[in-house]
C-alpha positions as CSV (number, residue, x, y, z in Angstrom):
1,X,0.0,0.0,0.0
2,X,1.0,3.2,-0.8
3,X,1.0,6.7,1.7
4,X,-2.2,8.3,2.3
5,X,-2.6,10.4,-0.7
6,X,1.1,11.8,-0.8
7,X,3.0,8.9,-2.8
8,X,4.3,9.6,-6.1
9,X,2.2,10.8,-8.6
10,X,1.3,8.6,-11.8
11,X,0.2,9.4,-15.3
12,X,-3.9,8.8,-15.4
13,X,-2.9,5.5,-17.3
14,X,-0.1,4.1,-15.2
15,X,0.3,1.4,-17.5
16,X,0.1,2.4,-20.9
17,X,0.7,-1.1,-22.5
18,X,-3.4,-1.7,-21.3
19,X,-4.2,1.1,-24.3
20,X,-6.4,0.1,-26.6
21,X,-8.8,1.7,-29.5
22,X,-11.3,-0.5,-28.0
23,X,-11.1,1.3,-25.0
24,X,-14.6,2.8,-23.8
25,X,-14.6,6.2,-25.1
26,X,-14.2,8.7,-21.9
27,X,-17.6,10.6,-21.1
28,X,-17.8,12.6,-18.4
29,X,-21.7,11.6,-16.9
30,X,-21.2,8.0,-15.8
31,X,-23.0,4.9,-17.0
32,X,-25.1,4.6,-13.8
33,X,-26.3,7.7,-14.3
34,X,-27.3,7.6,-17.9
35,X,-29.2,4.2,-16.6
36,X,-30.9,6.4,-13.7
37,X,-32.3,8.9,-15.9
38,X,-33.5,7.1,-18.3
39,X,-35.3,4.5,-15.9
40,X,-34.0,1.4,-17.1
41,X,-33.5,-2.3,-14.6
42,X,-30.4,-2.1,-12.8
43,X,-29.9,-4.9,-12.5
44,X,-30.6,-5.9,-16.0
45,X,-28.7,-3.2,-17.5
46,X,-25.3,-4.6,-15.7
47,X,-25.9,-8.0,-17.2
48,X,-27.2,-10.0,-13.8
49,X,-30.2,-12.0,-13.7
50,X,-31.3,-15.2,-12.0
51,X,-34.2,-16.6,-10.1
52,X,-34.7,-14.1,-7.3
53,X,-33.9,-11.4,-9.9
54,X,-35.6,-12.4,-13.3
55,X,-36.6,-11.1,-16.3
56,X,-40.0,-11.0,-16.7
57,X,-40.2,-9.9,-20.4
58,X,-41.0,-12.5,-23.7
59,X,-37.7,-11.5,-24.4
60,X,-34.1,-11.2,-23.3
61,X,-34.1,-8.2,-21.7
62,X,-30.0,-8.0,-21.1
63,X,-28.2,-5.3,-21.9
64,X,-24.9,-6.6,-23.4
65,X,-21.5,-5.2,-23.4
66,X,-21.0,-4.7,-26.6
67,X,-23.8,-4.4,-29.6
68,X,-21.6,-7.6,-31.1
69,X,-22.9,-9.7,-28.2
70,X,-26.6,-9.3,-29.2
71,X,-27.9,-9.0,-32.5
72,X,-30.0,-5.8,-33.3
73,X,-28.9,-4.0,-29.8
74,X,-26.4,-1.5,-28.5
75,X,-24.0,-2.2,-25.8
76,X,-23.2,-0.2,-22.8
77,X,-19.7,0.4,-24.7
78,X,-22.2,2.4,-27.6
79,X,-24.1,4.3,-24.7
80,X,-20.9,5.4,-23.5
81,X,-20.0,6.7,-26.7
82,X,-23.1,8.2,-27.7
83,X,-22.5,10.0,-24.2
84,X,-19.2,10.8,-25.4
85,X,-20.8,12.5,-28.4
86,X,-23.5,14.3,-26.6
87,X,-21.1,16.1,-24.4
88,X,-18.7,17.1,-27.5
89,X,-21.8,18.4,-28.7
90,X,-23.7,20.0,-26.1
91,X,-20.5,21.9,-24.8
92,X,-19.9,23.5,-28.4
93,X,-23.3,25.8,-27.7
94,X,-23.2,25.4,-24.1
95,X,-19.5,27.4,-24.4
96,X,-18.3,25.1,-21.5
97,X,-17.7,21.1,-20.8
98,X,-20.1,19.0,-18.4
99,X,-18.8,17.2,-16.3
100,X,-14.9,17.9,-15.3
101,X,-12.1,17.3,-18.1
102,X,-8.7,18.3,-18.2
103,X,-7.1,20.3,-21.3
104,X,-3.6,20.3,-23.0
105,X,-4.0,22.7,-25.8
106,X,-2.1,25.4,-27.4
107,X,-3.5,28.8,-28.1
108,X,-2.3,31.8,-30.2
109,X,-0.7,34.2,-28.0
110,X,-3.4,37.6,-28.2
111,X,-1.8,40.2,-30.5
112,X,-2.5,43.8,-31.6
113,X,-5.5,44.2,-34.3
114,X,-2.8,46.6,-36.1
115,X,-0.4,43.5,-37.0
116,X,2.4,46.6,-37.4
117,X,1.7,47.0,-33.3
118,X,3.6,45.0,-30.7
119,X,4.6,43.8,-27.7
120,X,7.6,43.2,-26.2
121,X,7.3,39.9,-24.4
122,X,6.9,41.0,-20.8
123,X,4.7,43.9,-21.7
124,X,1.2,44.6,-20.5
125,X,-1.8,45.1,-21.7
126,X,-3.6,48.4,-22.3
127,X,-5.0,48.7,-19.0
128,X,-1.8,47.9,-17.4
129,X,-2.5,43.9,-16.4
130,X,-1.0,40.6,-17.6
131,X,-2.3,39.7,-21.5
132,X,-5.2,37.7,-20.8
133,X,-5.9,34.1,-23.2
134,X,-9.5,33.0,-23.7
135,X,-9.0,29.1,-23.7
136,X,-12.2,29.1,-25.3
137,X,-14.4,27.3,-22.7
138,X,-15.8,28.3,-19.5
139,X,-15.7,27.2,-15.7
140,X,-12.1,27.1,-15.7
141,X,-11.5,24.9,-12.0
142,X,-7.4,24.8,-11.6
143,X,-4.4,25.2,-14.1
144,X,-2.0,22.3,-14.1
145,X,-1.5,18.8,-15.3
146,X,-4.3,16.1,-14.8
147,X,-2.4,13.6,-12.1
148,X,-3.4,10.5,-10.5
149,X,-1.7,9.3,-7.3
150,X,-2.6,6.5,-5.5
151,X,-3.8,6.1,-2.3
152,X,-4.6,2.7,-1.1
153,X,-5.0,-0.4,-3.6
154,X,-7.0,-3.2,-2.9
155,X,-8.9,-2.2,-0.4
156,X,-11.6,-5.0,1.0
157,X,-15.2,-4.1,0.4
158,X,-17.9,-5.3,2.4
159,X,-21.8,-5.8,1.0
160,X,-24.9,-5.4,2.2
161,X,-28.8,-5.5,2.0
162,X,-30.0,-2.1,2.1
163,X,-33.6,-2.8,1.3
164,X,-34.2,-5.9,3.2
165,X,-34.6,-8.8,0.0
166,X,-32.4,-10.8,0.3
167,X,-30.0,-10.1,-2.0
168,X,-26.4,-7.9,-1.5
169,X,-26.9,-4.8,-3.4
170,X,-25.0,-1.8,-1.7
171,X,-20.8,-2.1,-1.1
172,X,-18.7,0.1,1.1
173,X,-15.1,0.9,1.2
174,X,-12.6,3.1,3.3
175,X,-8.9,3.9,3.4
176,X,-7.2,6.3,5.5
177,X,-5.8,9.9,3.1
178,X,-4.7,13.1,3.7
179,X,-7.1,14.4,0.9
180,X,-10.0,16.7,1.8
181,X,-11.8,17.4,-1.3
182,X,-14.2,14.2,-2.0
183,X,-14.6,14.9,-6.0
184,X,-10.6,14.7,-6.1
185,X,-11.2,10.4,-5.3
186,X,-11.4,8.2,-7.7
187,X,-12.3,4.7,-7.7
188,X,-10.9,2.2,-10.0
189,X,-11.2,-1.9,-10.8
190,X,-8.2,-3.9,-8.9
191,X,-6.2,-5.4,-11.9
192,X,-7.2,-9.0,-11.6
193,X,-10.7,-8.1,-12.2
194,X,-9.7,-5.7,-15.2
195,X,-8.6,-6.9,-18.7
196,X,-5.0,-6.5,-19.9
197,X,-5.6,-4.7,-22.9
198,X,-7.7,-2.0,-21.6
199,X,-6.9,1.3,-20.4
200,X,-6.6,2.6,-17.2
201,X,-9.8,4.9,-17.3
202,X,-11.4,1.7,-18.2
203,X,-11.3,0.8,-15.2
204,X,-13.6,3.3,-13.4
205,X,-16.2,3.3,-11.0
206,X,-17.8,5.9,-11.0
207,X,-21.2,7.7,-9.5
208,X,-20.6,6.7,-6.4
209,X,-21.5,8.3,-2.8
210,X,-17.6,9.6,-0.9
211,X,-17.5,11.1,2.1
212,X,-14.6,11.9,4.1
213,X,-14.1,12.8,7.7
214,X,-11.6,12.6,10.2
215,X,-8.5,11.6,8.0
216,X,-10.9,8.5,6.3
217,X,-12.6,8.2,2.9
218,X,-15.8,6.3,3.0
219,X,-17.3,5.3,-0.2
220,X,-20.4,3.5,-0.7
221,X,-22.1,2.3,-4.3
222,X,-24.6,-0.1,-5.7
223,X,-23.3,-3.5,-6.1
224,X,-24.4,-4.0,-10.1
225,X,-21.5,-1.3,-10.6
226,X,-18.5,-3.6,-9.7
227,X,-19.4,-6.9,-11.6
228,X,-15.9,-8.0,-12.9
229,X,-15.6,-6.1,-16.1
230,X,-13.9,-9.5,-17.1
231,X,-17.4,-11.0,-17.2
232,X,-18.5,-9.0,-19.8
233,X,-16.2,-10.2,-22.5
234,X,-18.0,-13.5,-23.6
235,X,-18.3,-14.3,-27.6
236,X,-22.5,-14.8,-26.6
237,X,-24.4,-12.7,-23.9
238,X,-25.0,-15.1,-20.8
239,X,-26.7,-13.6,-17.6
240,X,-24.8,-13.0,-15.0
241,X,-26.0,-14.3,-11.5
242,X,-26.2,-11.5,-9.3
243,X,-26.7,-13.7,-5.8
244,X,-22.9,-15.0,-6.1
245,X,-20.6,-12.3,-4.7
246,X,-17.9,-14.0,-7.0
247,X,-19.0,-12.4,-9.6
248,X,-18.6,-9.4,-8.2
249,X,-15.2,-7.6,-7.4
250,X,-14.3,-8.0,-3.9
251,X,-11.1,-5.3,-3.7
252,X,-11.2,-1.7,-5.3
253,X,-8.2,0.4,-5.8
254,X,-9.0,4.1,-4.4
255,X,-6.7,7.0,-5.8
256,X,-6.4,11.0,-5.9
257,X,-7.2,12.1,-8.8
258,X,-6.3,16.1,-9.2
259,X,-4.7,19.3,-11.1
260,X,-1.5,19.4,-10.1
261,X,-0.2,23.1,-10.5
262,X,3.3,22.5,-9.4
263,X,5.4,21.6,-12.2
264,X,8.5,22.6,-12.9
265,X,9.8,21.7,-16.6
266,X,7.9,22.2,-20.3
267,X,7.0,18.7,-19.8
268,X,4.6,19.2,-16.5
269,X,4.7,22.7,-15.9
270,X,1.1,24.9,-15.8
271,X,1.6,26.6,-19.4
272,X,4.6,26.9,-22.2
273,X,5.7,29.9,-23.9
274,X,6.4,29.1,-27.9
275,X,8.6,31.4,-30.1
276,X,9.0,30.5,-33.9
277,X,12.4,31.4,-35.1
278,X,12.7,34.9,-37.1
279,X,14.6,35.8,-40.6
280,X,16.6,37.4,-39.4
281,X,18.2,38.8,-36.5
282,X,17.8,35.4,-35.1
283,X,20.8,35.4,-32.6
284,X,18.5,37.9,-30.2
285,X,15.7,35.6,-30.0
286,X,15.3,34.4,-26.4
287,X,15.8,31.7,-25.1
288,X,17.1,29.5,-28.5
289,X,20.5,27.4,-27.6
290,X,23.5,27.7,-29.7
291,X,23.0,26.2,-33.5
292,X,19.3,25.9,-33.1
293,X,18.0,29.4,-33.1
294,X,18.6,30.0,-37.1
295,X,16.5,26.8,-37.7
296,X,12.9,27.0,-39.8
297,X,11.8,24.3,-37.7
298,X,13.3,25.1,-34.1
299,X,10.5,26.4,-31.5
300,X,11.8,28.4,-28.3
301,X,9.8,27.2,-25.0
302,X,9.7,29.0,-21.9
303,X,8.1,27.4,-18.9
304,X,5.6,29.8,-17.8
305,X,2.6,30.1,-15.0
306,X,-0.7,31.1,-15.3
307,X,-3.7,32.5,-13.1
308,X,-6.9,32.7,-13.6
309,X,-8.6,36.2,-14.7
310,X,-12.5,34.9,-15.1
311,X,-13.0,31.2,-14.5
312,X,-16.4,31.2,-15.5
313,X,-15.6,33.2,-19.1
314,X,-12.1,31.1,-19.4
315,X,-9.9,33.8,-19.3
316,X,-6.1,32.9,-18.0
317,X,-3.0,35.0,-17.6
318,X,-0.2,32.9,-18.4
319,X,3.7,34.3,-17.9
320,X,7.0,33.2,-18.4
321,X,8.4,32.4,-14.5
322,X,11.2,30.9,-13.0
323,X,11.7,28.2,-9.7
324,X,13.6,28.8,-7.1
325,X,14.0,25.2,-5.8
326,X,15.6,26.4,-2.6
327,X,12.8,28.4,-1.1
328,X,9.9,26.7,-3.8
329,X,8.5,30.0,-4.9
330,X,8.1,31.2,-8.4
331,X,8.7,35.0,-9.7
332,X,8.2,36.7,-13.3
333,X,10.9,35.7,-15.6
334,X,12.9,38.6,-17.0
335,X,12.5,38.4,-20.6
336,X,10.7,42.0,-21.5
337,X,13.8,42.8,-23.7
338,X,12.2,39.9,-26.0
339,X,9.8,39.5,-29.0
340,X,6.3,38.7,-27.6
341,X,5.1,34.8,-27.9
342,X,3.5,33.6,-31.3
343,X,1.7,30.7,-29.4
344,X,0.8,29.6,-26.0
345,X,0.5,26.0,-24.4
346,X,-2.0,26.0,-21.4
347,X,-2.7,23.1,-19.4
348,X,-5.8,22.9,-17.3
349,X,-9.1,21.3,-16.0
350,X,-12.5,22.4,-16.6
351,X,-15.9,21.6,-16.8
352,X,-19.6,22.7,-14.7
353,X,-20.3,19.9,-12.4
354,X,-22.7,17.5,-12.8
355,X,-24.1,19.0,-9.5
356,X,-26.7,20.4,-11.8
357,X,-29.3,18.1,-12.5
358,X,-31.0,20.1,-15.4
359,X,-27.2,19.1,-17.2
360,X,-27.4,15.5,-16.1
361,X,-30.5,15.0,-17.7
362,X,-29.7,17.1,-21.0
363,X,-26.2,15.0,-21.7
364,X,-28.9,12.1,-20.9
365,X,-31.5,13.0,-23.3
366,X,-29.4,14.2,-25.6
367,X,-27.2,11.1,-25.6
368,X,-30.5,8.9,-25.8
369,X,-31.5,10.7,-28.9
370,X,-28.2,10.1,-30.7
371,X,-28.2,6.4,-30.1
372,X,-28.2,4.6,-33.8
373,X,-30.2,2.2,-32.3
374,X,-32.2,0.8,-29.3
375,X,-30.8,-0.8,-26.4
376,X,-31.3,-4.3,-27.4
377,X,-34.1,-6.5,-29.2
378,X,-36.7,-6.5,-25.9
379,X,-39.3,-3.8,-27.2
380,X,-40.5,-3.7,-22.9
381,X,-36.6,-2.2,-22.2
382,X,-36.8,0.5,-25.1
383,X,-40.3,1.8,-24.8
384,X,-38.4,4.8,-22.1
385,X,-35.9,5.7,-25.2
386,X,-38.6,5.8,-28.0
387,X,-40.4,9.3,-26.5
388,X,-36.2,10.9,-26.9
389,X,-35.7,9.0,-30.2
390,X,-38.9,10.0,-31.9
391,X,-38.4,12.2,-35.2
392,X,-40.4,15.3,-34.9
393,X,-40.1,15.5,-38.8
394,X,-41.7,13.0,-39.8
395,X,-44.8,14.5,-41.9
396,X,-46.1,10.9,-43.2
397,X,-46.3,7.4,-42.5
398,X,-48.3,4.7,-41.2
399,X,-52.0,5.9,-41.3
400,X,-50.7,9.4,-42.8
401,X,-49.6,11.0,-39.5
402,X,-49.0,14.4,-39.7
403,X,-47.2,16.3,-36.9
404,X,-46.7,20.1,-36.6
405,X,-43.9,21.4,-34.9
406,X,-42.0,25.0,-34.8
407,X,-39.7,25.8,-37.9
408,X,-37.2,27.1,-35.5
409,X,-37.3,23.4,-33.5
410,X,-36.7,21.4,-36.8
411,X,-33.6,23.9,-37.5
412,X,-31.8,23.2,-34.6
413,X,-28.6,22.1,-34.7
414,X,-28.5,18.9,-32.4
415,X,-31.4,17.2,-34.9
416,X,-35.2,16.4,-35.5
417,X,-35.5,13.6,-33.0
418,X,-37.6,14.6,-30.0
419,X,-34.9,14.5,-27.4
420,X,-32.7,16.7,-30.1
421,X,-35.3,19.2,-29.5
422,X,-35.2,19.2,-26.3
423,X,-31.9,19.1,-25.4
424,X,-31.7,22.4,-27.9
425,X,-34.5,23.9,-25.7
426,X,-32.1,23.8,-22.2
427,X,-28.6,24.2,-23.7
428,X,-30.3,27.9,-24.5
429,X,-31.1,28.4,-21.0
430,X,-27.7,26.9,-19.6
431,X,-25.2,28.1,-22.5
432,X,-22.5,30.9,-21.0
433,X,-22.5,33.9,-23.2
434,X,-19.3,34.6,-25.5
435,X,-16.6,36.1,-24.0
436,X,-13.6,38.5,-25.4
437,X,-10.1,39.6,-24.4
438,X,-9.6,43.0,-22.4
């Protein structure tokens, strides 16, 4: 076991080998969630059945894995990417990510209207204050590098019957950390229940309840959450039998999962500062090393720090700064006698929470109505997604329907399908206005 939260951090995929373009795609709103929302069998939906939990439908009423282990159905791996796809979507009008994501992007540095105007590389603005950079999203959280350190790995659950059944539905876990913020733990699969050729954020659990109090984190979730993703893999869809605890997984590995702001080096510092070489007069360019600085293709970096002008807007102030590893503080680095930067690398996470649940349920809806398909081939489990997947455009069909709808509704950019519409209808309420650059 590892220190409480203070061990060495770890990339968030601490064994890249487990990569794979099969991986689940990485949506912010979890699974669980989606499932909530949308009102579907939790216990069917996690692929358990059995006597005391049956399906009472003609058909099998199973959602599989993946939409290859079931003909005519989609798999929980095509939810989560039409998840995936709803957020991309939704946070293009909405001018900000849901859920929480972290950003490694590079931005060009803000210059002068009048390109005959500029800065030296130090200067300010007009009004006197660091240059600000819109990173072009809103609800900016922390500036720094996504890291995941962990805290305690496998870590003995214990189950119980919350509602009195007879069957083990809730778990709990704990671990002693120094972390305080519960949204900063993360909860992953041990790696004997976890396949090999997966990644790392495969391996999530997620919507889960974490508390923490007096130096412990207590975490608590429903039981269908952590059947060994190792079961899912069969060639055929088989039920899983949700009385054996066997199938479930019986250790969890708990980590912190944060922004860390403290890096020191281009590679894992909070922002970069990038030069392109010039024409001429190259041997005053700052900060080129010797036989580099007349090259086309050389780039000048400068580590840099940033702070944050208007999280909500996105606005950041990034600046060339230097470490002084004896004392750990960092000051403005000198380099005003220099050109100005052509481009800026910012590093960051941010995202509105999932706190909200008028976004839950758009991402949900929205998510629902770009499905391809339903669920699987049990017409009782996809009678909930056929309201969201209904196309509001339809003008004929069987027995001439005719529907009449809004011009302005069918023009929307999301789609026709009813929960297209919808969704449309709240991003406009939620969406941050533009912002620009002081």
């Amino acid at each position: 076991m590892s220190g409480s939260g203070t061990g060495t951090p770890v990339s968030t995929n601490p064994d890249p080998s487990h990569s794979s373009p099969a991986s689940k795609p990485r949506n912010s709103l979890p699974l669980e969630t989606w499932r909530r929302i949308i009102g579907l069998n939790p216990w069917h939906f996690w692929g358990l059945a059995s006597d005391k939990m049956p399906i009472t439908s003609a058909c099998l009423g199973l959602v599989p894995q993946y939409s290859w282990q079931l003909a005519q159905a989609m798999g929980r791996f095509e939810i989560a990417d039409a998840i995936s796809q709803a957020e991309a979507k939704a946070s293009f009008h909405l001018n900000f990510w849901p859920g929480k994501h972290w950003v490694d992007k590079i931005y060009p540095w803000p210059k002068y209207f009048d390109k005959k105007a500029w800065r030296r590389a130090g200067a300010a603005s007009g009004s006197g204050q660091r240059i600000g950079v819109n990173v072009g999203e809103g609800f900016v959280r922390a500036i720094g590098v996504e890291t995941t350190t962990l805290i305690q790995a496998d870590t003995t659950l214990t189950f119980s019957d919350a509602d009195g059944d007879g069957i083990k539905d809730t778990f709990t876990l704990s671990a002693p950390t120094s972390v305080t913020d519960a949204d900063q733990i993360a909860v992953y699969f041990s790696s004997a229940d976890r396949l090999t050729f997966n990644s790392f954020e495969d391996a999530r659990v997620d919507a889960l309840n974490i508390a923490i109090g007096g130096g412990t984190v207590t975490i608590t979730g429903r039981i269908w959450q952590i059947v060994r993703p190792i079961l899912y893999e069969n060639s055929t869809l088989q039920a899983i039998d949700p009385t054996n605890l066997g199938n479930f997984a019986s250790t969890l590995d708990i980590y912190w999962k944060y922004t860390n702001r403290g890096g020191t080096d281009v590679d894992t510092c909070q922002s970069v500062l990038l030069w392109d070489t010039l024409p001429s007069q190259c041997n005053c360019l700052y900060p080129y090393t010797p036989n580099t600085n007349t090259d086309p293709a050389a780039e000048a970096q400068a580590v840099a720090r940033a702070g944050i002008r208007d999280a909500e807007l996105g606005i950041v102030i990034p600046a060339a700064a230097t470490y002084n590893a004896t004392d750990g503080t960092w000051s403005q680095d000198c380099i005003n006698n220099y050109n100005e930067p052509d481009r800026v690398l910012i590093r960051f996470c941010a995202g509105r929470g999932y706190d909200d649940q008028r976004l839950e349920r758009l991402i949900a809806v929205l998510a629902t109505a770009e499905m391809s398909s339903r669920i699987c081939a049990c017409e009782d489990a996809n009678q909930r997604l056929h309201e969201w997947q209904f196309d509001m455009a339809r003008s004929a069909g069987v027995n001439d329907e005719q529907y009449s709808i809004d011009q302005k509704d069918l023009g929307n950019p999301f789609g026709t399908k009813r929960g297209h519409v919808w969704a449309w209808h709240q991003v406009q309420q939620l969406a941050l206005g533009g912002a620009t650059l002081p």
